[in-house]
N, C-alpha and C positions, 0 to 999 in steps of 0.2 A: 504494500500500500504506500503512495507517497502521502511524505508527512504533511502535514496544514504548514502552512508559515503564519502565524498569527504575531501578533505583537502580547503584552505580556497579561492580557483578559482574555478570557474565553470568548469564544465566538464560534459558533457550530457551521458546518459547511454543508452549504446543499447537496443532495444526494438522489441520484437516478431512482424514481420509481420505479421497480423492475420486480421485487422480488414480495415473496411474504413481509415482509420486514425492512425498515429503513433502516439506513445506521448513517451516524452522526462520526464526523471524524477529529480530533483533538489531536496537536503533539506538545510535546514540554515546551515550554518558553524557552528563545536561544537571547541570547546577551543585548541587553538594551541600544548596544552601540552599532550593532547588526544590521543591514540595511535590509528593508522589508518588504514589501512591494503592496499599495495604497491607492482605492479610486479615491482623485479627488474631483469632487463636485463643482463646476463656477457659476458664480451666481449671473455673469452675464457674459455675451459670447465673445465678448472684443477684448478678452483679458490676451495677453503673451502667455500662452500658457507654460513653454519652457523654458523664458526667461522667468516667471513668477515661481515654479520650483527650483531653478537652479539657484534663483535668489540666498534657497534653504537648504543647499549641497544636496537637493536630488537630483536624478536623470530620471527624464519623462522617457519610457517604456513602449507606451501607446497610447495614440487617440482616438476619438470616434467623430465619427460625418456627423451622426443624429441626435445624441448625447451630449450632451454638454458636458465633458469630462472627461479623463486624463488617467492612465495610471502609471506611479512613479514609483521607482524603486528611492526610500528616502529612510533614516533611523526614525523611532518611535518618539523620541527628543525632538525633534525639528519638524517631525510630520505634527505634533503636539503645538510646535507655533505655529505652521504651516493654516492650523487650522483658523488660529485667531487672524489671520489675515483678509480683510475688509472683502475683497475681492472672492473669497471662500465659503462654498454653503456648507460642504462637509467634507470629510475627509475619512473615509472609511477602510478596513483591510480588506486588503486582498482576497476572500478566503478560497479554499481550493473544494471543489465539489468532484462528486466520487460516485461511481455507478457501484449500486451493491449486487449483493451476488443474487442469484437466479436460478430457479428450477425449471425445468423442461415437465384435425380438427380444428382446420378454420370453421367451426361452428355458427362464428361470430355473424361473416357477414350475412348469414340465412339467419339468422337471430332480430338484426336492423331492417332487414325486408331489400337487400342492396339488390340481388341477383332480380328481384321485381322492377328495380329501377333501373338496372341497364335494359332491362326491357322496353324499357320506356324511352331509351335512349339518353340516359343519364351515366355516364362513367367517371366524370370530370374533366372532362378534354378543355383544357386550355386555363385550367386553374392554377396557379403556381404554388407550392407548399413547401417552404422552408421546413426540413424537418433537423433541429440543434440536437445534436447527441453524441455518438463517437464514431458518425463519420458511415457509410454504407460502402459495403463490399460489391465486386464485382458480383453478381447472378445470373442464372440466365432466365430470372422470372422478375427482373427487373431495370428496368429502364430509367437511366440517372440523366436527369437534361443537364445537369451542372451542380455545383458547389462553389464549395472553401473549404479553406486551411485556417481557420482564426486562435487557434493557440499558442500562446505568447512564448517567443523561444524556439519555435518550431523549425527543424531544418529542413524540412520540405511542403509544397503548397499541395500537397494528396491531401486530397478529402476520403482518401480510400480508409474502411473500418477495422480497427486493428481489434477491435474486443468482441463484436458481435451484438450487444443491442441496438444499436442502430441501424443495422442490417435489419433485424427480427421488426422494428417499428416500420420503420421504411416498407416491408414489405406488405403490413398490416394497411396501410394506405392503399399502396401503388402498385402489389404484387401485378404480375399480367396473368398466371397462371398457363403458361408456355409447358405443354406435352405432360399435361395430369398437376402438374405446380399446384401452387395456394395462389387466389387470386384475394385482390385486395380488395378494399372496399371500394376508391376510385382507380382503376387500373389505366386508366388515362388520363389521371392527371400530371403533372411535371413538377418530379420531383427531384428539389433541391438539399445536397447533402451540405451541411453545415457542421464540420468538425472542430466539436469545441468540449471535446475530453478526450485525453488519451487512452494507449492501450489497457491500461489500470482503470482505467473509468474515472480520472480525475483531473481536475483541468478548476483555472481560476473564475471566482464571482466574474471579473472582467473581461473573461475570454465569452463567457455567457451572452456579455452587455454586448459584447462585439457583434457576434455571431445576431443578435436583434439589429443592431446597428445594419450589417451586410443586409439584412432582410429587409429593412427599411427604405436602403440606398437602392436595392435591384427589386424591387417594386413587386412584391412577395403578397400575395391574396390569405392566405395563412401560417402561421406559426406556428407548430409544435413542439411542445417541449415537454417529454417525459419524465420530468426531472423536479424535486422538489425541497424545502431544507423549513424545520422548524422554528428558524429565524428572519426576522423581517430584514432587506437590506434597501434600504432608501435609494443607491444610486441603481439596485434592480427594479425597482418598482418604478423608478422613473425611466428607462428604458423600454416597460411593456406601454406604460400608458401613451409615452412617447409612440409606438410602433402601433395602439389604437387608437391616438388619435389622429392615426393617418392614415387613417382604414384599413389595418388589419385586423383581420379575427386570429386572437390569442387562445391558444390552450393549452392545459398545462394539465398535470396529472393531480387529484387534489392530496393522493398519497397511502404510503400502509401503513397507516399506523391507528389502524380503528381497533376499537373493542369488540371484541369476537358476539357482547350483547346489542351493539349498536350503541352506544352511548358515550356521552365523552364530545369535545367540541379540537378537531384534531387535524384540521384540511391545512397542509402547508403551504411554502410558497414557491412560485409565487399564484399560485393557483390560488391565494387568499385573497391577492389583490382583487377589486370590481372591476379590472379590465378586462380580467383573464377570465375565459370557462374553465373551471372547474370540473373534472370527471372524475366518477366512482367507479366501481368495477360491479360487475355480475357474474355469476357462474348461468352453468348451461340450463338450470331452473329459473333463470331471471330473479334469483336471491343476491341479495349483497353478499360480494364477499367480504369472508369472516374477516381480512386484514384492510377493507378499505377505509378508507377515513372519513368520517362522518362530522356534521356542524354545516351551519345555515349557510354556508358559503358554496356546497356542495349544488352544481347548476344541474350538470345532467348524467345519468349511468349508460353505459356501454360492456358490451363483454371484457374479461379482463382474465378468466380463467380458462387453464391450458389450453391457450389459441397456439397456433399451428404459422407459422410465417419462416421467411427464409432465414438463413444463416451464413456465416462465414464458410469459405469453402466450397460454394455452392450446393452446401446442404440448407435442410428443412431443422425446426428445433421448437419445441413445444415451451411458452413462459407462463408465467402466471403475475399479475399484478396492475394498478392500476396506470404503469406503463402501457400498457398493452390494451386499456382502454382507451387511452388518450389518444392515440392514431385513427381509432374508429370513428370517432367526433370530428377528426380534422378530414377525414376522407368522407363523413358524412356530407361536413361543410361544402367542401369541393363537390358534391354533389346538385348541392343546392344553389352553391356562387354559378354553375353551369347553368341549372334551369333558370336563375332571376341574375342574368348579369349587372342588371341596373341596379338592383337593390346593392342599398350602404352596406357595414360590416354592423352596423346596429341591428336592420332590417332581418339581414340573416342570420343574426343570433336570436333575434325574437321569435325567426320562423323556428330554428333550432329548437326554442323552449316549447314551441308551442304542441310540433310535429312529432309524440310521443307516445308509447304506451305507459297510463300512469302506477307505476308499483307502490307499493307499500301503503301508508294510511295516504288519502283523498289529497291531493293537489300534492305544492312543491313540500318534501322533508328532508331535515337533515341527515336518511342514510341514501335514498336515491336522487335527490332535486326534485326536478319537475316528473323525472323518470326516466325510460330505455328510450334512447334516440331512435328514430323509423328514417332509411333511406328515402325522399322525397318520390313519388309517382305520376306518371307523365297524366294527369286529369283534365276536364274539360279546362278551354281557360281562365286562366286567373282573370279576376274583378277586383282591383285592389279596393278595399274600402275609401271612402271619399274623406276628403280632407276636415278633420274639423271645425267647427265654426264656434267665433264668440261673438256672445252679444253687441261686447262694447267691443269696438275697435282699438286695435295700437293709437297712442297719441299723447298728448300734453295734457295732462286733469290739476284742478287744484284740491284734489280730497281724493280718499280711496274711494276704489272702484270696483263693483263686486261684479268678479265674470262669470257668465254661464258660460258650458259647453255642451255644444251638439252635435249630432251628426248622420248623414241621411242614410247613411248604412244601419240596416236593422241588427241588433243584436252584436254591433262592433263596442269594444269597451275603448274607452277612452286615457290615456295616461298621458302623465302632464310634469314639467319642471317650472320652477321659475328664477332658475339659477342662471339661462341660457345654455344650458346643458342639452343635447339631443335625447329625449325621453326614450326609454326603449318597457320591456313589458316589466322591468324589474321597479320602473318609477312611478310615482303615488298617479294611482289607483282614481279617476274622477268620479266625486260619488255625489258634492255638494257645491256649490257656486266656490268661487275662491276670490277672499277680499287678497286685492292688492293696495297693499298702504307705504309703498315707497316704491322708486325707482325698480322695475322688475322688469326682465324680458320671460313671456310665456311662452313655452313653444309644447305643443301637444300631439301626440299620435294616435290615429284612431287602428286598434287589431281585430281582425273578425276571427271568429272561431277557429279558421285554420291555421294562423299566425300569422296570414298578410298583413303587412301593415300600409298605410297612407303616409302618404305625403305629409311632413310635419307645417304644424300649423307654427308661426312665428308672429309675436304679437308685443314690441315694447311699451311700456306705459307709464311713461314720464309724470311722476308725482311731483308739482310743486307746491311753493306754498299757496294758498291763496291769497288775493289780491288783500293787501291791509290797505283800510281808506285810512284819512288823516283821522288825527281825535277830533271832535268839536269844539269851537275855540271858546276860552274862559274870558267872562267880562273879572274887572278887579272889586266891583262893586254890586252886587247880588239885586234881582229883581224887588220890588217893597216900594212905598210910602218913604218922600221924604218931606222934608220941609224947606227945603233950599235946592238949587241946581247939581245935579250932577255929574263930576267928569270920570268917563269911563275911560279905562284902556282896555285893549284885546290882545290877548297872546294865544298862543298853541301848543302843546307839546312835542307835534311832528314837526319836528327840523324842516326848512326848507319851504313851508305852507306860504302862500299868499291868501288872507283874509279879505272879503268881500260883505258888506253890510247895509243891510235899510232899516229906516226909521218910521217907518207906514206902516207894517206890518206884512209886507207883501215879502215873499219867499226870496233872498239874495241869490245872484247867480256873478258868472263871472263878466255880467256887465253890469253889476252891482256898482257899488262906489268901492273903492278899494280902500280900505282899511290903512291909516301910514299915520297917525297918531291921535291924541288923546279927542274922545268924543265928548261935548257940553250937552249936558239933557239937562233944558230949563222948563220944558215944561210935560206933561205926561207924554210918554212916548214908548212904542214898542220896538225895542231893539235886536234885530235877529241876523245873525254872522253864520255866514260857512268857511269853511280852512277847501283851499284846491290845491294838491299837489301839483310835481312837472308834468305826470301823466297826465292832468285832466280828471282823476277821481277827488271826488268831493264826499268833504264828513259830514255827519247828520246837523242838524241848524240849533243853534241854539238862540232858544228867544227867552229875553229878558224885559219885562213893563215895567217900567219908573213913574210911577204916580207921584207928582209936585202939590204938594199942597203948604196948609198953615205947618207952623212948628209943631212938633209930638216932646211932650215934655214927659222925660223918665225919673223919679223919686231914687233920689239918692241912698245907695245900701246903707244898711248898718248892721250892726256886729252885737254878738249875744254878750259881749267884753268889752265895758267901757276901755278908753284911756287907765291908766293905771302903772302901782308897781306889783311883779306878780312872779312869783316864783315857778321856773324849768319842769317841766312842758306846759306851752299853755298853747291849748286847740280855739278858736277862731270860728265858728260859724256867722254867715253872712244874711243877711232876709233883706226881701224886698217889697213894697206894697204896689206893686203894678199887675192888674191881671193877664197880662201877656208873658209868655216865656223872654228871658230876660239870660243874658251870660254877661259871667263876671269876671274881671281882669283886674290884676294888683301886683303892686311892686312894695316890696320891705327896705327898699332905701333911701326914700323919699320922695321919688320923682314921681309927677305924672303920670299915670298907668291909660296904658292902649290897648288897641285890640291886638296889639303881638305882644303883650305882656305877660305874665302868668294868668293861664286861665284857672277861676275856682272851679273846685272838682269836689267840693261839701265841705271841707272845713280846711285851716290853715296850721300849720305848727310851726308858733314862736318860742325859737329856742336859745334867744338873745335879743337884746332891746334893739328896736329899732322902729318906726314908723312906717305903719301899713295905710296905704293910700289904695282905696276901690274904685272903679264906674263899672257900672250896669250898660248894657247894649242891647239891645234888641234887634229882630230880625232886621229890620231895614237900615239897621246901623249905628240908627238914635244912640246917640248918651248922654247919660245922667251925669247929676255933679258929681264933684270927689269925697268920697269918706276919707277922713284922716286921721286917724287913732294914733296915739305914743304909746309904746309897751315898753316900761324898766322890767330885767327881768334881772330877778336876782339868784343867785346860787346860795342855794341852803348847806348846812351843815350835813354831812354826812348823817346816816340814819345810827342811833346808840348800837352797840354788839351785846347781846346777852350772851356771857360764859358757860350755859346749861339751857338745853335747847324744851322748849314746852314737852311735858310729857307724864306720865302716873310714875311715883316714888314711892318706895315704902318705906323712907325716909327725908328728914329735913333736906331741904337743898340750899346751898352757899352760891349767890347768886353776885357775881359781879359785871360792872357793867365799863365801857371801853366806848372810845370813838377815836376813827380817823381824821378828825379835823382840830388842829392844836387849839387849846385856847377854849373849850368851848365848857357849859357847864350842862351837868345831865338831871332833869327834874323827871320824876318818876311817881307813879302811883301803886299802891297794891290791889284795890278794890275795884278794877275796871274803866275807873273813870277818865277823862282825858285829862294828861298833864298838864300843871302850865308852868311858868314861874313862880307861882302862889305855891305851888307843889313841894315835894319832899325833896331837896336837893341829895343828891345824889354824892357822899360823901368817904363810903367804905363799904366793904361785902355787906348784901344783903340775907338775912335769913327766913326763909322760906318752911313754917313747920306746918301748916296746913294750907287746904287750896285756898290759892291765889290765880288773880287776874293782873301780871305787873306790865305797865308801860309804860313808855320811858319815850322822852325828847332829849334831841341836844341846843341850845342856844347858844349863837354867838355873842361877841363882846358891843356888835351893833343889833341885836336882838332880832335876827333868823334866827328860825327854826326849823330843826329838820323837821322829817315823817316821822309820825308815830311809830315804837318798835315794840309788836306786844307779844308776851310769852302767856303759855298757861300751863300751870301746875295742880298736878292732881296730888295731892298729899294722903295715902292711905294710913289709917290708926290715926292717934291723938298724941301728940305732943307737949309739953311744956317747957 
C-alpha cells in the first residue's frame, strides 16, 4: 500500500468503492520540516500563483484550467503562513486515495430494463462519459475513444489500467459485448479513461480534482466516479460543483459502509455533496445490499452485486459493491442524454429520479432514494409540461409581493427557488402562494409524472422601499384664540422641502404662495401648508385657525406653601382657578419662567433656598402673571441615635443617646409625648425598668431641630 503523506493531523483519504468494505488509509507523521504536497485554494483568478508560493519556499506541482487552485509541494510551517495570506481561501493536504480490495452475470443490465431500450434505439451513441478511476485496459469488449494520464509524477501519458477496477466499471457502462462478452448498459456510448490512481489503487485528492478539471476542459456529458472517502474536502467539492455547474451530470458511489440493518447516516464523498448523484447498491432481489451506505443523501439504487464486467487481460471478473453500481447510473444517464439531447444536466437528473421502480417504504428513503433506476423507452412523444406561470410578474414593487403559481399541464407538480438557483425535483415543493419581501429572483419548474420537466420559469422582483412623502410642516405657534396678532413661522422635518401656504382656507398647492419667512395673522384666519419634495410628492396639509379676539386673562398660580423659612424636603404643589386646562412652567433662580422653562409635573422639591417664580399657559398660549414665592430652607440637626434599638426585655434597659451634629443639645420624653425644649434634657444614661415610649430631638445652638427619634420598650416583670 503506499503511505498517505499527511502533515502532522489526521486526515483520512478517499477510497474506491469496490468492495464489501471501505478502508481509510493513515501513515505516521514524517518531520515537520519535510516538504508535503498541499491544494491551495485562491480566492481570485488573477493571483501569480507561482510566484505567490514561491514567495513561501514552495514549488507549484500542478495547476488546473477549471479550478481555481494549485498544488505545491511546501513544509507544514510555511504552508501554515501560506495560508494566512490575503490572497488564500485555503490551503488543504494532499491526501492520497486508494482503491480497496475486491471480491469477484451481468444480471444488472436486465435488472434497469436497458436490453428494452436499445430496442428502442437507445445505447448512448454520442454521449461522452468521463469515467476517473485506474485507468481501462485494453479488451476486446471495449471500445476506448480516448483518455489521460492525470497522476502527479507520472512517467508516462497511458491511460492504460494497471489494477483492474476500472476496466470492470468501464465495462459496466460501455461493455459492446463482442462474440458472447458482457455488454454494458450504454455500449455506444464514448468512453473516456481518466487515470487518476495507480497500480495500488492510490493516487492524490489533487490528481482526482485534475482528472474533473480534464472533464470539464474536453466537454464531458458525464462523470463517474466510483470512489469515495468519509471526509469532506473543500477544494473537492468545489471541483464537482464546478464540473455541474457547467452541465455535467456527476456521480459518484454513495459507498460500503452501511449497516447490515439499514440504519446509521453513512453516504460519503463526494457522493455527499448536492451536486453529485449518489448511488446505492442492490442484489439480484432488488434488496439493499447489506454493505451499502445509507442516509438522506442517498438519490438512486442500481445493481451493485456480483455483476459480471470485463477485466485486465482481456478477461471477465465478477465484483460486488456500490462501485459497480455507480457505472449503471452513469450509463443509465447516457441513455437518457441520447433520447433528450436538449434537456440541461438538471433536466436529466430529475428524469433520473423520477424514471424508477420504487423499493423499500413509499417515495425517496435513506436505504434506496427515490429507488432502482429503469433504462428510458422509446414511447409515444414527449409533451414537455408547459412553463409555469405567476400571477405577479418580475418587476420593481414597493412592498412584498405574494406569488401564485400555475400551470396548464394537469397533474404536473411545481418546484421552485428563490435563490436564483435552477430548481430541479429535489427543490421546495409549490404547495402555497410564496411572499417575496426582498430583493428575490424566482425561477420554477413544472414535472409531470414521468419526470419531464418545463422550461424554467424566471421571475426577479425588485423590492424597494416605498415612496416616503415629506412630514407635514409645523406652525411654531398652535391653532386657538388669541388676543393680539400672531406671527407664525413654518418648518419641516424633511430636509430639502419647499413649503407652500394659504390663508383662505382653500387646499395649498405648488402655486400656493411659497413659504420664505415669518407669517402676521392679525386677524382670524385659516392657515394651511404642504412641505413638496425635489420629486414633486407632497405631505398631508396641515391647517391651523387663529381666532383674534379681546384679551383672555389667566389667574395667577399659587402654591399650597406660603413664602417662608422651612426645613429639607419641602414639596411644592401648585393650583389654579381657571376652568380651562392650564400648564405650568417655573424657574428656582429667579428669573422669568417661559414656556421652555420647567414644566410642573404635580409638585416641586425644594431642596435649598431659593425663589420659585410660576405662569400658567393655556392652550392658545395665554399667560398668566408671575407667582413669586422665597423658600429659606434650613438644615436641621441630624436625627438623636438611641444605643438599644425598640424591643421586649426581661430586663431594665440603659439607654443612651448620641448625635452627629457637634454642639447640639438632646430633649427627650419617656411617656410618648412630643419633645420640646421644655422637655427632659438629655444629660447621662437613661434607665428604662418598665414600658416606655422615649423620644428624643436634637436642637441646635440657633434653635433647629431635628426629626423626632422614637424607640419603644416592652419591659417584662416589675422592677424597682
Amino acid at each position: 500500500m503506499k503511505s498517505r503523506k499527511i502533515s502532522s493531523f489526521f486526515i483520512a483519504t478517499i477510497v474506491i468503492a469496490s468492495s464489501f468494505s471501505w478502508t481509510t488509509y493513515a501513515s505516521t507523521t514524517t518531520s515537520d520540516t519535510t516538504s508535503k504536497r498541499y491544494i491551495v485554494k485562491f480566492k481570485t483568478k488573477g493571483v501569480d500563483r507561482g510566484k505567490l508560493i514561491s514567495s513561501y519556499s514552495g514549488k507549484v506541482k500542478r495547476q488546473f484550467k477549471h479550478v481555481d487552485a494549485a498544488v505545491a509541494e511546501i513544509t507544514p510551517q510555511n504552508a501554515a503562513k501560506l495560508l494566512k495570506d490575503s490572497s488564500v481561501a485555503y490551503v488543504e493536504v494532499d491526501n492520497v486515495v486508494k482503491a480497496a480490495d475486491t471480491t469477484f452475470s451481468n444480471w444488472g443490465v436486465s435488472d434497469i430494463n436497458a436490453p428494452t431500450s436499445w430496442q428502442s434505439g437507445f445505447t448512448g451513441k454520442g454521449v461522452k462519459v468521463a469515467v476517473i478511476d485506474t485507468g481501462v485496459a485494453t479488451h476486446s469488449d471495449l471500445s476506448i475513444t480516448g483518455g489521460t494520464n492525470v497522476i502527479s509524477g507520472s512517467t508516462t501519458t497511458s491511460f492504460s489500467d494497471d489494477n483492474g477496477h476500472g476496466t470492470h466499471v468501464a465495462g459496466i457502462i460501455g461493455a459492446q459485448g463482442v462474440n458472447g462478452g458482457v455488454k454494458g448498459v450504454a455500449p455506444d456510448a464514448s468512453i473516456y479513461a481518466v487515470k487518476a490512481l495507480d497500480s495500488s489503487g492510490s493516487g492524490y485528492t489533487s490528481d482526482i480534482i485534475s482528472g474533473i478539471d480534464w472533464a470539464i476542459e474536453n466537454k464531458m456529458d458525464i462523470i463517474s466516479m466510483s470512489l469515495g472517502s468519509s471526509q469532506s474536502d473543500s477544494s473537492l467539492q468545489n471541483a464537482v460543483d464546478t464540473a455541474y455547474n457547467s452541465g455535467i451530470l456527476v456521480v459518484a458511489a454513495a459507498g460500503n459502509d452501511g449497516n447490515a440493518d439499514g440504519t446509521g447516516t453513512n453516504v460519503e464523498y463526494p457522493a455527499n455533496y448536492s451536486s453529485v448523484i449518489a448511488v446505492g447498491a442492490v442484489d439480484s432481489t432488488n434488496t439493499r445490499a447489506y454493505f451499502s451506505s445509507t442516509g438522506s443523501k442517498v438519490e438512486v439504487s442500481a445493481p451493485g452485486v456480483n455483476i459480471t464486467s470485463t477485466y485486465l487481460n482481456g478477461s471477465y471478473a465478477q465484483m460486488s459493491g456500490t462501485s459497480m453500481a455507480t457505472p449503471f447510473v452513469a450509463g443509465d444517464l447516457a441513455l437518457l442524454k441520447q433520447k433528450y439531447p436538449s434537456y440541461t444536466n438538471i433536466q436529466l437528473r430529475n428524469l433520473l429520479d423520477s424514471n424508477i421502480v420504487d423499493l423499500g417504504v413509499s417515495g425517496r428513503d435513506s436505504s434506496y432514494g427515490f429507488g432502482l433506476i429503469q433504462a428510458p423507452i422509446n414511447t409515444a412523444a414527449v409533451t414537455a409540461p408547459s412553463k409555469p406561470v405567476a400571477n405577479i410578474p418580475g418587476g420593481s414593487y414597493t412592498s412584498s409581493q405574494v406569488i401564485a403559481l400555475s400551470d396548464a399541464t394537469s397533474g404536473a407538480s411545481i418546484y421552485y427557488t428563490i435563490d436564483g438557483t435552477t430548481p430541479t425535483a429535489q427543490s421546495n415543493l409549490y404547495t402555497t402562494p410564496i411572499t417575496i419581501s426582498s430583493t428575490s429572483t424566482l425561477k420554477a419548474v413544472a414535472i409531470d409524472s414521468s419526470g419531464n420537466s418545463s422550461e424554467v420559469l424566471s421571475n426577479t422582483y425588485t423590492i424597494t422601499s416605498p415612496v416616503v412623502l415629506p412630514a407635514k410642516p409645523i406652525a411654531n405657534v398652535p391653532a386657538g384664540n388669541y388676543s393680539t396678532s400672531q406671527t407664525i413661522t413654518l418648518s419641516d422635518k424633511t430636509a430639502g422641502v419647499a413649503i407652500y401656504y394659504t390663508l383662505d382656507g382653500t387646499i395649498p398647492t405648488s402655486k400656493s404662495t411659497l413659504y420664505s419667512g415669518a407669517i402676521t395673522i392679525s386677524s382670524t384666519k385659516t392657515l394651511k401648508a404642504i412641505a413638496i419634495d425635489a420629486s414633486g410628492n407632497s405631505s398631508e396639509v396641515m391647517s391651523n385657525t387663529y381666532v383674534i379676539n379681546g384679551p383672555v386673562v389667566i389667574p395667577t398660580p399659587t402654591a399650597n406653601v406660603p413664602s417662608g423659612t422651612y426645613k429639607a424636603p419641602l414639596f411644592i404643589k401648585l393650583y389654579d382657578m381657571y376652568p380651562k386646562p392650564l400648564k405650568a412652567f417655573y424657574t428656582l433662580d429667579g428669573s422669568t419662567p417661559t414656556i421652555k422653562s420647567l414644566p410642573y409635573m404635580g409638585y416641586i422639591n425644594i431642596t435649598a433656598s431659593c425663589t420659585l417664580k410660576v405662569i400658567a399657559v393655556d392652550y392658545n398660549g395665554n399667560v398668566s402673571g408671575v407667582l413669586s414665592n422665597q423658600y429659606t430652607i434650613i438644615k436641621p440637626p441630624s436625627d438623636p441615635i438611641v444605643s438599644v434599638r425598640s424591643g421586649i426585655y426581661n430586663k431594665p434597659q440603659t439607654i443612651t443617646l448620641s448625635d452627629s451634629t457637634p454642639g447640639v443639645k438632646i430633649y427627650y420624653t419617656l411617656d410618648g409625648s412630643k419633645p420640646t425644649t421644655n422637655s427632659s434634657v438629655y444629660k447621662g444614661a437613661i434607665t428604662i425598668s418598665k414600658t416606655a415610649v422615649l423620644k428624643a430631638i436634637a436642637v441646635d445652638t440657633t434653635g433647629n431641630t431635628s426629626y423626632i427619634t422614637t424607640s419603644f420598650y416592652i419591659i417584662i416583670g416589675s422592677y424597682k
